[in-house]
C-alpha positions, 0 to 999 in steps of 0.5 A: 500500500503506498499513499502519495500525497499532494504537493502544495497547489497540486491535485496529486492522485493518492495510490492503494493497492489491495486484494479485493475481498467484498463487494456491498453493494454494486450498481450494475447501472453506473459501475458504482461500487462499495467495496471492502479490500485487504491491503495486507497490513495484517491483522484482519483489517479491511479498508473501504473503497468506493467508486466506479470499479466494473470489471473488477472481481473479488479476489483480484489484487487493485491498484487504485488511485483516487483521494481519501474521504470519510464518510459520517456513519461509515468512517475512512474511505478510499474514492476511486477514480481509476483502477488497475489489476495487478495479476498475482506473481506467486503460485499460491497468489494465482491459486488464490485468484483463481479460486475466489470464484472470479473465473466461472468454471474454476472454484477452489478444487479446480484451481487447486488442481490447475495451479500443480499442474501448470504451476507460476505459468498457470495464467499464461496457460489460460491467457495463450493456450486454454486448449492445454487446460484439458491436461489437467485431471478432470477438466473435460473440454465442456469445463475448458470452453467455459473457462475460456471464455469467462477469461476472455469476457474478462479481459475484455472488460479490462482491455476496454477500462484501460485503454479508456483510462490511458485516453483521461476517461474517468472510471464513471465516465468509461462504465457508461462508455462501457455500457452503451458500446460493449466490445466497440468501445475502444473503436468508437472512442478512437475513430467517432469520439464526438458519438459519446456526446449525442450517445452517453449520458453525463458526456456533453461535446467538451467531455468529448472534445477532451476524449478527441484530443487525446486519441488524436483527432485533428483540432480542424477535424469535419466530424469535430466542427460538425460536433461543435456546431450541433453544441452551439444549437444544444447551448442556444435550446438551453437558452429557449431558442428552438432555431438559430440564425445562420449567420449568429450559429456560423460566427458562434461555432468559429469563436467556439472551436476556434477554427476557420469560417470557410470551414465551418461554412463547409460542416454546416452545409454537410450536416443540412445535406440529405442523409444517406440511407441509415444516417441520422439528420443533421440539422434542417435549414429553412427560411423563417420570416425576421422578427422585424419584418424584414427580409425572411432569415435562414433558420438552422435547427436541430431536427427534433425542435424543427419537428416540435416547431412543425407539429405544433404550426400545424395544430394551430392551423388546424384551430384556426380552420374548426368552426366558430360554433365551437368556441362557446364550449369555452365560455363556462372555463374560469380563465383566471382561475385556470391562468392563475393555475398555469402560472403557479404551476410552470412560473409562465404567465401569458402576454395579454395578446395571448390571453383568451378573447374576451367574446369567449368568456 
């Protein structure tokens, strides 16, 4: 067990390594985990750790790096931010290992019998020839497959959070990456990164934008303007915007990504193009009347508030075509008691222009 601490006005990691002995409780969900791991001081003692840790199995010996924490009710913990597996180097540490039940098809018995058998090279019997696993006295090729392929499964996991740490993705952050492309992972994070953004939850353009950096995608990248400007129209939705002017999202993606017009000029014109078969819409221009009656501007939407904004042009149209004998329906409504409503409710309280006519009350 060692514990770096940080130097003044620097955020050092501290390091734990430890034998993971319980799991308490898992979230299969987001990979958070409390855990109990034994860091071989003796004595029996076992710390607590929690964070995101998939993959990681009872048994297995943890190198963590987190910061240290204490909780009310339960005392010191160690928060994890990342983790490595360190494998055993010893015959009765592989034994161990592989008797803790972390491999399926291999209890106690079994790894027992597996590690006279093969001895200190027992892991890289079953990292490189599981074939040779039938040599061991009854280990029948049912009980071999099995074995295989829980170590394959595993290791991919494992491939998959290690690659994803080496590319500064916290542990939280990989599990859901984890979670939502399996084995793919490591591709889609190092060939289509701004995928996470529109695909993982918690992962906004600038999370995956710092994920780009790291596996190399070039700052004037296509894929990482047309990211940028699909942010820009995601910032000004946040803001109460279904559209933006093209001009205002063209001057707002150059100042974001920092690149030149021309080539954002270019991404937009892409993202506005008819989509391929199978492809998902970019975004959707048209032409919409200024709001100070002057000449119409070029709107830029994404498509689901261009949808939104098309099904409910087209109810109001729909009103304004029903007949004016079914208005009086309205005449019994209280409306300012049912405005009053509205405004406690949602905080919004219409302009008077939009208040119902007063021929309907």
């Amino acid at each position: 067990m060692s514990n770096q601490s940080a130097a003044p006005g620097e955020r050092r990691l501290a390091t734990l390594e430890g034998v993971l002995e319980r799991v308490t409780y898992a979230n299969e969900e987001n990979g958070y985990t409390v855990a109990r791991v034994d860091t071989g001081r003796g004595g029996g003692d076992l710390l607590t750790v929690v964070g995101a840790l998939l993959g990681a199995q009872v048994g297995e010996s943890l190198r963590m790096e987190g910061r240290w924490g204490s909780h009310p009710q339960y005392g010191k913990q160690f928060h994890v931010e990342n983790y490595t597996t360190v494998l055993p180097a010893t015959v009765q540490g592989i034994r161990r290992y592989l008797g803790s039940g972390l491999v399926k098809g291999i209890g106690p018995v079994f790894a027992d019998r597996i590690t006279q058998h093969f001895g200190i090279d027992t892991l890289t019997v079953i990292e490189e020839e599981p074939k040779r696993l039938i040599e061991v006295p009854g280990l029948g090729p049912k009980r071999t497959r099995k074995i295989a392929d829980a170590w394959e499964e595993q290791k991919a996991i494992k491939e998959v959070m290690l690659f994803l740490q080496t590319v500064e993705v916290s542990t939280s952050i990989a599990v859901r990456i984890y979670k939502k492309y399996g084995d793919a992972s490591i591709s889609v994070v190092r060939n289509q990164p701004y995928r996470l953004a529109a695909d993982v939850w918690g992962i906004g353009f600038l999370t995956a934008d710092k994920i780009a950096q790291s596996v190399g995608i070039p700052h004037d990248s296509p894929e990482r303007v047309k990211a940028g400007l699909q942010y820009a129209l995601s910032q000004a939705t946040d803001q109460g915007h279904c559209y933006l002017p093209e001009e205002r999202l063209i001057a707002d993606a150059v100042k974001l990504l920092q690149v030149d017009t021309g080539l954002v000029i270019e991404c937009l014109a892409e993202l506005a193009a008819e989509p391929e078969e199978g492809e998902d819409p970019g975004v959707v221009r048209e032409k919409v009347p200024a709001s100070d009656g002057g000449d119409p501007v070029t709107a830029v939407y994404l498509v689901p508030f261009h949808r939104a904004e098309a099904a409910l042009s087209a109810q109001l149209r729909r009103l304004l075509r029903a007949d004016e004998d079914r208005m009086p329906g309205f005449r019994d409504v209280d409306w300012d008691k049912a405005l009053g409503w509205l405004k406690g409710r949602t905080g919004t309280e219409l302009a008077p222009s939009r208040r119902p006519r007063s021929d309907w009350r």
